[in-house]
N, C-alpha and C positions, 0 to 999 in steps of 0.2 A: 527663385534664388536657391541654388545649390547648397546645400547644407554642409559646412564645415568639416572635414572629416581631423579626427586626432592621430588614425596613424591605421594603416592595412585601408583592412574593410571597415572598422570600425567609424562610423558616425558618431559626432557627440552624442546624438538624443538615443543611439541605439547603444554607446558606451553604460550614459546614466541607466537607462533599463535594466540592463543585466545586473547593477551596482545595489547590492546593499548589504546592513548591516557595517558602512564604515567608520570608523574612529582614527582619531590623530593622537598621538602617544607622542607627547615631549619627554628626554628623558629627562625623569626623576620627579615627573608632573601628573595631575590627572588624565586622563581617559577624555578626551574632546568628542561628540559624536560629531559626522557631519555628513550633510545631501550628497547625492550622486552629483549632482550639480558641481557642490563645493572641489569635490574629486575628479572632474573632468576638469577646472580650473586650477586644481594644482598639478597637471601632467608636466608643463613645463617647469616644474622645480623638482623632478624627480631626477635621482642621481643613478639611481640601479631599483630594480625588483626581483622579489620571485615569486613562487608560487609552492602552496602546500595543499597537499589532498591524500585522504585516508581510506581507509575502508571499502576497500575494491573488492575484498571477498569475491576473488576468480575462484570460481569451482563451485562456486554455493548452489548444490541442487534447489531445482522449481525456481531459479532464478534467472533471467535474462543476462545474465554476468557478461561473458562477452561481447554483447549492445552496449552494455552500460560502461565497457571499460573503453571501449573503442569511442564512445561520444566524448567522453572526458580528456581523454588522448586526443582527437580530432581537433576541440575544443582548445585544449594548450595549446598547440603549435598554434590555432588559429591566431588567438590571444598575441604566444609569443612571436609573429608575424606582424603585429600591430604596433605593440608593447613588448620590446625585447626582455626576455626573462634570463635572469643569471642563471638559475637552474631550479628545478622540483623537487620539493623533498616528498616522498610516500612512507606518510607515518603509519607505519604500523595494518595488519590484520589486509595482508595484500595477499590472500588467496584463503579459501578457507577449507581448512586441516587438512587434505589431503596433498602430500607436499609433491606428487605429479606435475601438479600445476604451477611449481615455481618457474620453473624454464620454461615453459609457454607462456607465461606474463611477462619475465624477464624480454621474450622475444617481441612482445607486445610494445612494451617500452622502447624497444630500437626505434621505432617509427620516430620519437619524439625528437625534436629539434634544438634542444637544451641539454645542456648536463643535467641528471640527475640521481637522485641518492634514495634510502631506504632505510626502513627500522624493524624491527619482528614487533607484530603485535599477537596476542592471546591466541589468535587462529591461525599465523603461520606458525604450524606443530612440524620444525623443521631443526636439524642440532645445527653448532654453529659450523663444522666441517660442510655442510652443504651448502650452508649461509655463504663460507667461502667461496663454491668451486662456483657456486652462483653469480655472484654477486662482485667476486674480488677484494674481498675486504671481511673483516670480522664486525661480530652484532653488538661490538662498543665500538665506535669509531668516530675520527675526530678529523675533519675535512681545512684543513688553514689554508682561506683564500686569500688575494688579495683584498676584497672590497670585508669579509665577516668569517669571523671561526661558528664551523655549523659543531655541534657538537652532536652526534646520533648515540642515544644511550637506549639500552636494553630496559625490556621492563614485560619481559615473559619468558618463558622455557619453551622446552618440546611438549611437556605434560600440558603447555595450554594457563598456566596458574596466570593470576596478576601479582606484580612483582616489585619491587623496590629498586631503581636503579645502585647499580655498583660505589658507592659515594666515594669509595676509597678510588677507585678511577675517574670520578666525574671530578675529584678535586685535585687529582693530578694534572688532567686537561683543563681545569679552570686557571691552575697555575700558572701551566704554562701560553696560555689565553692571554693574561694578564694584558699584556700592550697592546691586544686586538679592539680597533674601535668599538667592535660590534660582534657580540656573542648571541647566540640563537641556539636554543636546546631543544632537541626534538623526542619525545618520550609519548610512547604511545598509550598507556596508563596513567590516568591522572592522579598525583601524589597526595590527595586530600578528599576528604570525604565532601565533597560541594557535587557530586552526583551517585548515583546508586552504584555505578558495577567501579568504583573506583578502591585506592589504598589510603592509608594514613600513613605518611612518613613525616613526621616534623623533621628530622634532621638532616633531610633533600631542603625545606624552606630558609631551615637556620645555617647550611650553604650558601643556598643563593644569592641571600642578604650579604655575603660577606663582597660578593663579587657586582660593582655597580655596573660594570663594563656588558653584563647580560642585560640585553634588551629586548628576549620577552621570551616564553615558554609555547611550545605547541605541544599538545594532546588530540590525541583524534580517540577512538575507541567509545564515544558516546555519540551515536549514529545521527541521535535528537540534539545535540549542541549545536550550535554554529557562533555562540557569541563570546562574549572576553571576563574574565575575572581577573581583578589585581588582589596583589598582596605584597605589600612594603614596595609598592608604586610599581613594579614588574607585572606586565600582562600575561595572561596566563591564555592563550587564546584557541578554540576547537575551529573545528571547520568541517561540520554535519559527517557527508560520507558521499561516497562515491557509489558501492553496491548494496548487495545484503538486502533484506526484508523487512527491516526496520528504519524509522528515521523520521527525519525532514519530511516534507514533502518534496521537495526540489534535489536534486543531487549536484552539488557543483565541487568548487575549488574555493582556495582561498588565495589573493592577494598581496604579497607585504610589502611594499615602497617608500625607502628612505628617500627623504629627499635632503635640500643643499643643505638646509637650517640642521639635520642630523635627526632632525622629526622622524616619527614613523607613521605610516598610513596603512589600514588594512581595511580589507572589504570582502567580500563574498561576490565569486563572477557565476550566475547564475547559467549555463550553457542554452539551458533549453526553452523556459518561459519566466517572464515578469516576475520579480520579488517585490513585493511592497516596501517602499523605503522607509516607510514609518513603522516597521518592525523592528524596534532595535532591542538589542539584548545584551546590555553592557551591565557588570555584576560589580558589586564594590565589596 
């Protein structure tokens, strides 16, 4: 008997394989974990997705960089070939310090099949005039779709420092967010001490809180993350890394799918081998 396929090349049982680390986020609810299983059962109630993936570190000597950025590229379109993606966002630390390599990544990315977007992290040591001629867009920037307001906020220099997003601009763009069902903040620095190479900004959380309409935070810049932390029921959520010398052990992407109910769904797409589904890593 022919085994059911969900959508492309993707088979259920090879969908659930790649699948873990996922949770269902109602808003203003706890953190649900659930099976790959549960997650190929809710494909038909999905309304839109994307996808977020960090830490490409193109350029990083003694490193396979190039392999590793081209599987994860390969990977996406495969993905969004099966499961239509609304667009990528690449948080942060996409090439590392040597800013040669922006326009070669930049050219990297054309291959992809989706829209997608960008943030400077720690090791793109790049000013924002090049951010520009690169990119088309400056390193605060605020994307208004129809389906969700992405908001891409800075949160390093040229010097490389870890950095406090601009609050006096992230609450301009919150403002005027206000009527967006669905707000998404993408900062490549994480604003609290809940890992080692991170910042403390209370007054980025005592924001947050003001706006319910935000429905969850990404961070990448913690190679070894891949799981979610809340705070005042907002997911705070990483997704390991793509290159670099440190990390996971696996390199993948991440996941995020509202569906009809207005639920959120997110997961970890492993490209290359099996993740154990019983490793979850959800933080309270």
């Amino acid at each position: 008997m022919q085994e059911k396929k969900l959508g492309g090349e993707f088979s259920r049982r090879r969908f659930i394989q790649q699948i873990s680390l996922a949770t269902l986020a109602v808003m203003g609810g706890p953190l649900q974990r659930l099976t790959g299983q549960e997650v190929a059962d809710l494909q038909d109630d999905v309304l839109w997705r994307f996808a977020v993936a960090s830490d490409i570190h193109y350029g990083q000597p003694n490193t396979s960089y190039r392999e590793m950025t081209q599987t994860i590229l390969k990977q996406l379109n495969k993905f969004h070939n099966a499961f239509p993606l609304s667009f990528c966002v690449f948080n942060g630390d996409l090439i590392h310090d040597d800013s040669s390599f922006l326009s070669q990544l930049k050219n990297e990315f054309m291959q992809l099949g989706m829209d997608w977007y960008v943030t400077r992290g720690n090791h793109d040591m790049v000013d924002g005039k090049m951010w520009i001629e690169t990119f088309g867009y400056p390193l605060n920037h605020t994307v208004q779709g129809q389906q969700a307001t992405l908001i891409l906020a800075d949160t390093s220099n040229q010097k490389g420092e870890y950095l406090s997003p601009n609050l006096d601009w992230l609450k301009q763009q919150l403002d005027r967010s206000s009527k967006s069902k669905h707000v998404f903040l993408f900062l490549h620095i994480p604003q609290a001490p809940w890992t080692k190479n991170s910042v403390d900004t209370p007054a980025f959380f005592d924001l947050v809180r003001r706006y319910p309409n935000i429905r969850a935070v990404f961070h990448g810049h913690e190679h070894d993350q891949d799981g979610i932390r809340t705070e005042a029921a907002v997911p705070y959520i990483f997704d390991a890394h793509v290159g670099g010398n440190w990390g996971t052990p696996y390199r993948g992407f991440r996941v995020v799918e509202i569906l009809k109910n207005n639920s959120l769904v997110s997961y970890m797409m492993n490209p290359t081998e099996k993740i154990k589904i019983d490793k979850w890593k959800i933080y309270t």
